[in-house]
C-alpha positions as CSV (number, residue, x, y, z in Angstrom):
1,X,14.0,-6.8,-1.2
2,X,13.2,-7.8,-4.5
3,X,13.8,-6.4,-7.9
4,X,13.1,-7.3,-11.6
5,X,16.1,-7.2,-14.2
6,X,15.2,-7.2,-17.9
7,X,18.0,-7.3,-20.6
8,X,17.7,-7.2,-24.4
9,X,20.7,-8.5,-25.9
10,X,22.9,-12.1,-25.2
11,X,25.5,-9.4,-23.7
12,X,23.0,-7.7,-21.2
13,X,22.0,-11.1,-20.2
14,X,25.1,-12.0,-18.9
15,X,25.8,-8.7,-17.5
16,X,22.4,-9.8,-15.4
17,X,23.6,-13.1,-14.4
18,X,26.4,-11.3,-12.6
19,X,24.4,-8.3,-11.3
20,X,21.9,-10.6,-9.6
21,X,24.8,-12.9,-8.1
22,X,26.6,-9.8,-6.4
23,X,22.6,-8.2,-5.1
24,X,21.8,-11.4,-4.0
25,X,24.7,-11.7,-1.5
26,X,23.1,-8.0,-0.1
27,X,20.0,-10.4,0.5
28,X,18.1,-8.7,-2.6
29,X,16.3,-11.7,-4.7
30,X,16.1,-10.8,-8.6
31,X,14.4,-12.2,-11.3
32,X,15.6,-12.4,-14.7
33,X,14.3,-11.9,-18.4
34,X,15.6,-11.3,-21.6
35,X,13.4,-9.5,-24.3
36,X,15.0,-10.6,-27.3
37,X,13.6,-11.5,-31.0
38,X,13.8,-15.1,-31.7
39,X,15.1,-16.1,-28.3
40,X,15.0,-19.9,-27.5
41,X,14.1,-20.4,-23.2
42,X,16.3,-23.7,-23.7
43,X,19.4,-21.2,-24.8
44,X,18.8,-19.3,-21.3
45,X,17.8,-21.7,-18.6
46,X,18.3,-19.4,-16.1
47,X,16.4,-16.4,-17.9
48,X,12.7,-16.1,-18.2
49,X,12.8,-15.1,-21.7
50,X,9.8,-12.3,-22.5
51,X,7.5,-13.1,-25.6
52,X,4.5,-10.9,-24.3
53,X,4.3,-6.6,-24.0
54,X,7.0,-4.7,-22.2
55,X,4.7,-2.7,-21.4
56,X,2.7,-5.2,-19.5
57,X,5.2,-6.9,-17.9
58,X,6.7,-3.2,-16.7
59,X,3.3,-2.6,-15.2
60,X,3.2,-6.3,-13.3
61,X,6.9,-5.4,-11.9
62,X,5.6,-2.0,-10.4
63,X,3.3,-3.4,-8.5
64,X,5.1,-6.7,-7.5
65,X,9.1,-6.1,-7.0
66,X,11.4,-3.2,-5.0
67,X,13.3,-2.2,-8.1
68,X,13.1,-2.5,-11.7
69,X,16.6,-2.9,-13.4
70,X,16.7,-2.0,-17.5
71,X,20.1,-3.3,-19.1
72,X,19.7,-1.4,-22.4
73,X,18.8,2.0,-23.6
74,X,17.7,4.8,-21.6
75,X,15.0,5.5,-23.8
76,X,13.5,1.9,-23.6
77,X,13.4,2.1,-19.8
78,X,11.4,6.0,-19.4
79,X,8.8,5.1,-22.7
80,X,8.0,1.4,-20.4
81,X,7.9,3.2,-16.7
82,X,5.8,6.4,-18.2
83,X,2.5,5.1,-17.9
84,X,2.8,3.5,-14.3
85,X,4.7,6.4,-12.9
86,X,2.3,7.7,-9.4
87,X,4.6,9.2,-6.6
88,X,7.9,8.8,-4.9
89,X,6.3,7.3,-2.0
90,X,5.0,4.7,-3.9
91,X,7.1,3.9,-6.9
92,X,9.8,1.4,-7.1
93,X,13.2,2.2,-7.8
94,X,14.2,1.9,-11.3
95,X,17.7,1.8,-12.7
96,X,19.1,1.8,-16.6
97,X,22.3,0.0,-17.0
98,X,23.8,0.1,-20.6
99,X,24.6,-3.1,-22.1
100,X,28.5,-3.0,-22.0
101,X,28.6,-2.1,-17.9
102,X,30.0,1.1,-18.7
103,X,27.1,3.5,-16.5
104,X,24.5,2.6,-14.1
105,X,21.9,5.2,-13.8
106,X,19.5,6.4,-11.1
107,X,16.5,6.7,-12.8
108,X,13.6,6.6,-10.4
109,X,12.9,6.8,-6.9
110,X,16.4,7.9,-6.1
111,X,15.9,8.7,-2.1
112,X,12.7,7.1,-0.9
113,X,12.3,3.5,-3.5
114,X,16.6,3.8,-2.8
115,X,17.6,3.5,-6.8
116,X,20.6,5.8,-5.3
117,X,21.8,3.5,-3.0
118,X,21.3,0.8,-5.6
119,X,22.9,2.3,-8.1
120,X,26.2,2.5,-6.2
121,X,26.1,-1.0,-5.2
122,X,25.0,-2.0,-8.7
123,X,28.3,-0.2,-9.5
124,X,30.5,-1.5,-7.1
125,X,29.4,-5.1,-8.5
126,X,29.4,-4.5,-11.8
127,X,32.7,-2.0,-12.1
128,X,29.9,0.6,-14.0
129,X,30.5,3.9,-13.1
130,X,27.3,5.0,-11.0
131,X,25.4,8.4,-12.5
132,X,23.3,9.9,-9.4
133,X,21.4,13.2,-10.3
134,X,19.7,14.3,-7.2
135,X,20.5,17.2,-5.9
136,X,21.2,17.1,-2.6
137,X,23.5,14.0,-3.3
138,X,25.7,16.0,-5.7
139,X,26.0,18.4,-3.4
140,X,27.1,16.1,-0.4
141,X,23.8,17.8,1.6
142,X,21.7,15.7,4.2
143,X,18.5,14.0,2.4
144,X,15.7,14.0,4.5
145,X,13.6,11.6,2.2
146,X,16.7,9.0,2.1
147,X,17.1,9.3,5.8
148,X,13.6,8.8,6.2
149,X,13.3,5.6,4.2
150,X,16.1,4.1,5.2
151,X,14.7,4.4,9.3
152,X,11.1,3.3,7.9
153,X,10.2,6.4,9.2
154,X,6.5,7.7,7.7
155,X,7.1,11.8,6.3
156,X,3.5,13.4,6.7
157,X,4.2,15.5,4.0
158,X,6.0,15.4,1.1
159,X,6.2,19.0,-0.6
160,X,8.2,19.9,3.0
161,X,10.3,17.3,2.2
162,X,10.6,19.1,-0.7
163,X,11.4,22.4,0.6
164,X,14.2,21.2,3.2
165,X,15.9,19.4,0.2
166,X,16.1,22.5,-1.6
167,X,16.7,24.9,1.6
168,X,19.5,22.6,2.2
169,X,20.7,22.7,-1.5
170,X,21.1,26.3,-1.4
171,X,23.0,26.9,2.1
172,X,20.3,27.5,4.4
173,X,20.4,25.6,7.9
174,X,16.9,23.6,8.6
175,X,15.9,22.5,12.0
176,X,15.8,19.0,14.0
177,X,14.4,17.9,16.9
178,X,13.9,14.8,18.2
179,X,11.8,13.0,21.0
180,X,14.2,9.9,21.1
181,X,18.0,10.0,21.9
182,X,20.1,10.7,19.1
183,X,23.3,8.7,18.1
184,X,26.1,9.6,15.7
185,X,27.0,13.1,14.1
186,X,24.1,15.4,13.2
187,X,25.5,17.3,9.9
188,X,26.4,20.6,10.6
189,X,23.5,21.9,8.5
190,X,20.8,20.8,10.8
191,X,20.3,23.0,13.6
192,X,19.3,21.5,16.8
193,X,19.2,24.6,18.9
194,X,18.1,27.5,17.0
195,X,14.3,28.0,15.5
196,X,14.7,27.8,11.6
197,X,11.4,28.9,9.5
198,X,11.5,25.4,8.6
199,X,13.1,21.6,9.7
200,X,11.8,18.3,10.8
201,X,11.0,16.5,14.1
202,X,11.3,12.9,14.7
203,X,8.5,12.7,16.8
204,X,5.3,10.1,17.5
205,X,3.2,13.6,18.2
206,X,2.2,16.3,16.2
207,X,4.4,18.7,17.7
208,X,5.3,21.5,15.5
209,X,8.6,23.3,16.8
210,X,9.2,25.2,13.7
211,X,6.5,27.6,11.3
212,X,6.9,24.7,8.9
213,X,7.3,21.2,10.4
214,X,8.0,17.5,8.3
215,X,7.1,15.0,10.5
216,X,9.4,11.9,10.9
217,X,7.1,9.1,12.6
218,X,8.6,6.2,13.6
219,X,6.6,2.5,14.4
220,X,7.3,2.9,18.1
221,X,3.7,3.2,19.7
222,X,2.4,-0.1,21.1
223,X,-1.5,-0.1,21.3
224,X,-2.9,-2.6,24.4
225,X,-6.2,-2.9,23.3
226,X,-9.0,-5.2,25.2
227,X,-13.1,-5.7,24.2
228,X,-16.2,-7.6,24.3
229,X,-16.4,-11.1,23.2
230,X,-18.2,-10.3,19.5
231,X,-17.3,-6.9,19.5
232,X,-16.6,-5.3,15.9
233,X,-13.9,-4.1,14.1
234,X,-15.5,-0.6,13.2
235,X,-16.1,-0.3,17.3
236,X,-12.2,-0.8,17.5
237,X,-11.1,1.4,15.2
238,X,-13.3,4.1,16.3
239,X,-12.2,4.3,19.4
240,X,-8.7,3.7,18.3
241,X,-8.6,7.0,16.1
242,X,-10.2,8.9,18.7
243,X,-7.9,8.1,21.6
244,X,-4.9,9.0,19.1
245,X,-6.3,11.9,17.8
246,X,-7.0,13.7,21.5
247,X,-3.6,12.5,22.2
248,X,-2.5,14.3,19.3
249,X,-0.3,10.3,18.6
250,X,0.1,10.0,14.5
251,X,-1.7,6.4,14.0
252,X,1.4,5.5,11.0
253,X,3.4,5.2,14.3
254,X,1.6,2.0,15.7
255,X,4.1,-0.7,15.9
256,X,1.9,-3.5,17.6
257,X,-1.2,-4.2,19.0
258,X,-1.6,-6.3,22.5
259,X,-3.6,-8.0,24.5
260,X,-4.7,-11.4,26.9
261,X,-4.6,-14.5,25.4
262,X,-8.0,-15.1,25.8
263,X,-8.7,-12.5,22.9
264,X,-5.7,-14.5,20.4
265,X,-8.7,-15.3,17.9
266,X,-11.2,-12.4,18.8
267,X,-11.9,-11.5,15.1
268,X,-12.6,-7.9,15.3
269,X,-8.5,-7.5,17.2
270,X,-7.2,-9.8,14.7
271,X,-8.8,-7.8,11.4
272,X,-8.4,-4.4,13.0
273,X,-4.2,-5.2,13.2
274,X,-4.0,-6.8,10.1
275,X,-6.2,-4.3,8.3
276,X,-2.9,-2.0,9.3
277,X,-0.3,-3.9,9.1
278,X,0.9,-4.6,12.8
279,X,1.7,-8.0,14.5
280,X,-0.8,-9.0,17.3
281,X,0.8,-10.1,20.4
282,X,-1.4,-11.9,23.1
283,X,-0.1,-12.7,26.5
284,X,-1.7,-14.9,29.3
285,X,-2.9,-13.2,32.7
286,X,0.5,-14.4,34.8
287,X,2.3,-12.4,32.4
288,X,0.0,-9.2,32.5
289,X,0.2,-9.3,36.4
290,X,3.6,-9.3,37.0
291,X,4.5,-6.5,34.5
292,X,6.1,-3.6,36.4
293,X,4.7,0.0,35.8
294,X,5.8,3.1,37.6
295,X,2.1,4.7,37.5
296,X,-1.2,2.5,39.3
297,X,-3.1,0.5,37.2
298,X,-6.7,1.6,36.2
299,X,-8.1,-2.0,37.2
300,X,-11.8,-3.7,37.2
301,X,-13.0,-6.6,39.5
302,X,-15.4,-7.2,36.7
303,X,-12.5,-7.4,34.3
304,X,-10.7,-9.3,36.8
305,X,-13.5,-11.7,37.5
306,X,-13.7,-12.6,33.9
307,X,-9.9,-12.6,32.6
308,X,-8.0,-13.1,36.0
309,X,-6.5,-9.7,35.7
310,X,-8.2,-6.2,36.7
311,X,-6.8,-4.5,33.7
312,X,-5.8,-5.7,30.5
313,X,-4.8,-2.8,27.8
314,X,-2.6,-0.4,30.2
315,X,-0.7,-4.0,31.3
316,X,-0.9,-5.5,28.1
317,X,0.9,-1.9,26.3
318,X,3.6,-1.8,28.7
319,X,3.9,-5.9,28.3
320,X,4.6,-5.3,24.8
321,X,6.7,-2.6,24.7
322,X,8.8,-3.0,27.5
323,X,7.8,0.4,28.7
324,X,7.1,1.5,32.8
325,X,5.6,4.8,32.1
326,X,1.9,4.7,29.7
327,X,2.1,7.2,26.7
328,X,-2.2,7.0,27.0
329,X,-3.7,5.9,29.7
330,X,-6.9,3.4,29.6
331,X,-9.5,5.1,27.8
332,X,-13.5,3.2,27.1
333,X,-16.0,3.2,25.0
334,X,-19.1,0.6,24.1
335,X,-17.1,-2.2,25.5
336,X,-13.9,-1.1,24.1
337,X,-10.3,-0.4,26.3
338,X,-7.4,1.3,24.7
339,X,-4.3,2.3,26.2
340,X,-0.8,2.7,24.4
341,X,3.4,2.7,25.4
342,X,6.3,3.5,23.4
343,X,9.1,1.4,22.9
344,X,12.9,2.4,23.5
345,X,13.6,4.1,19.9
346,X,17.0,5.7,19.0
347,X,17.8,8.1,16.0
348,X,21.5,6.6,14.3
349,X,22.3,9.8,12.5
350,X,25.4,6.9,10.6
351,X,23.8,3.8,7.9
């Protein structure tokens, strides 16, 4: 993680120094600046002091850094983050600390950009007493969107998340399900049994046990995927989103693609998994006979005759995920083979 503290006065720079020492043991990197009239760098060697626009260097942080940390007023802090303000699923977290240490506030992003969670570290470093608005966390109620982002978990919708926050906030029990084992204590306001109007399902599928249902998706699925020297990225995708789609598998839940070795630098693989994010694991023939599956192989002598193994996505899936069972079978298309396995996931209900 990485986050951006700015000070404005020799006192809030030295309140820094000792912020970013305790957040850097937690493995969170900071950088430091000091906006300050008449400031010399060579009194502050280990502070980039800020001669340029707050408000350009706010916007720079927003898109380059985790967290934004303002030691000064809170007034400074919302008229510099106004303009770059989008969504909680996209903003960083911010945080206002005043100059003397007293508060540390949750400004921004308090559940999914985790300014909550920050802010109570923040204050454990600093001795500030943490100020933490959100609802749910006053009231000692389960947060979906926290739970979700601290799991990596994609949420399909965000005004559900919405409604379950507030459900919660005002008594009501909201449903969970889950696909994957679960470990730890479910709070006693999730219902695991009953059928609530509305809850959430940690699921790879669009299932939809309840009349309104947040999906939590986690990066389980492993996509084996083999092709045509040559063949294009568009034909991969296409028949990528097709197989998920009648499979009813949410593609924010691909984990990794894989394949044989002879395809490590086929360029349409390689740009189709970095064009969403997911590491490209190749393995060599030996390794995609001997993997062990409980269900027959769809194989090829043609595929065979030219890679040394009559079926490549189906063994390179369960290869990859460590799976027996296929969650899709091989599927085809203009040179194209799909298949896809889901790795061992667990739900901790305990951070």
């Amino acid at each position: 993680m990485r986050a951006a503290i700015i000070s404005f006065t020799e006192h809030g720079a030295s309140l820094a120094r000792k912020l970013a020492a305790g957040l850097k043991k937690q493995q969170i990197i900071c950088g430091l600046w000091l906006k300050k009239r008449n400031a010399s760098a060579s009194d502050f060697p280990d502070i980039q002091v800020l001669d340029g626009s707050l408000s350009t260097w706010t916007e720079a942080q927003f898109r380059e850094t985790d967290a934004l940390i303002f030691i000064g007023a809170t007034g400074i802090a919302v008229r510099s983050i106004a303009p770059y303000v989008k969504s909680k699923k996209k903003d960083p977290a911010v945080l206002v600390m005043d100059e003397q240490g007293r508060h540390v506030i949750s400004l921004l992003s308090g559940h999914i950009g985790g300014a909550n969670a920050l802010t109570l570290l923040a204050a454990e470093i600093t001795g500030a007493e943490p100020v933490i608005t959100t609802a749910t966390d006053l009231n000692g109620k389960f947060a979906v969107d926290a739970f979700a982002a601290r799991r990596d978990l994609y949420m399909d919708s965000m005004p559900l998340a919405k409604e379950i926050a507030a459900a919660l906030v005002e008594g009501r029990r909201v449903g969970m399900r889950s696909a994957f084992p679960v470990f730890g204590s479910v709070p006693d306001e999730l219902d695991q049994d009953g059928i609530p109007e509305i809850g959430f399902s940690v699921t790879v599928r669009e299932d939809a046990p309840f009349e309104r249902t947040l999906h939590l998706v986690p990066r389980a699925v492993v996509l084996g995927i083999g092709c045509k020297k040559g063949t294009e990225e568009e034909a991969i995708r296409s028949l990528v989103c097709e197989t998920l789609s009648r499979y009813a598998i949410f593609p924010e839940s691909i984990a990794k693609i894989a394949s044989i070795d002879l395809k490590k630098e086929e360029q349409g693989l390689c740009s189709f998994a970095e064009s969403i994010g997911a590491p490209f694991a190749t393995y060599t023939a030996e390794a995609l006979k001997n993997v062990a599956s409980d269900e027959a192989f769809s194989e090829s002598d043609f595929v065979k005759s030219v890679t040394g193994v009559g079926n490549v996505c189906e063994r390179a899936a369960l290869k990859a995920s460590g799976a027996r069972r296929l969650l899709i079978p091989k599927t085809a298309k203009q040179g194209v083979t799909v298949a896809a396995a889901i790795m061992d996931y667990t739900v901790c209900m305990e951070d």
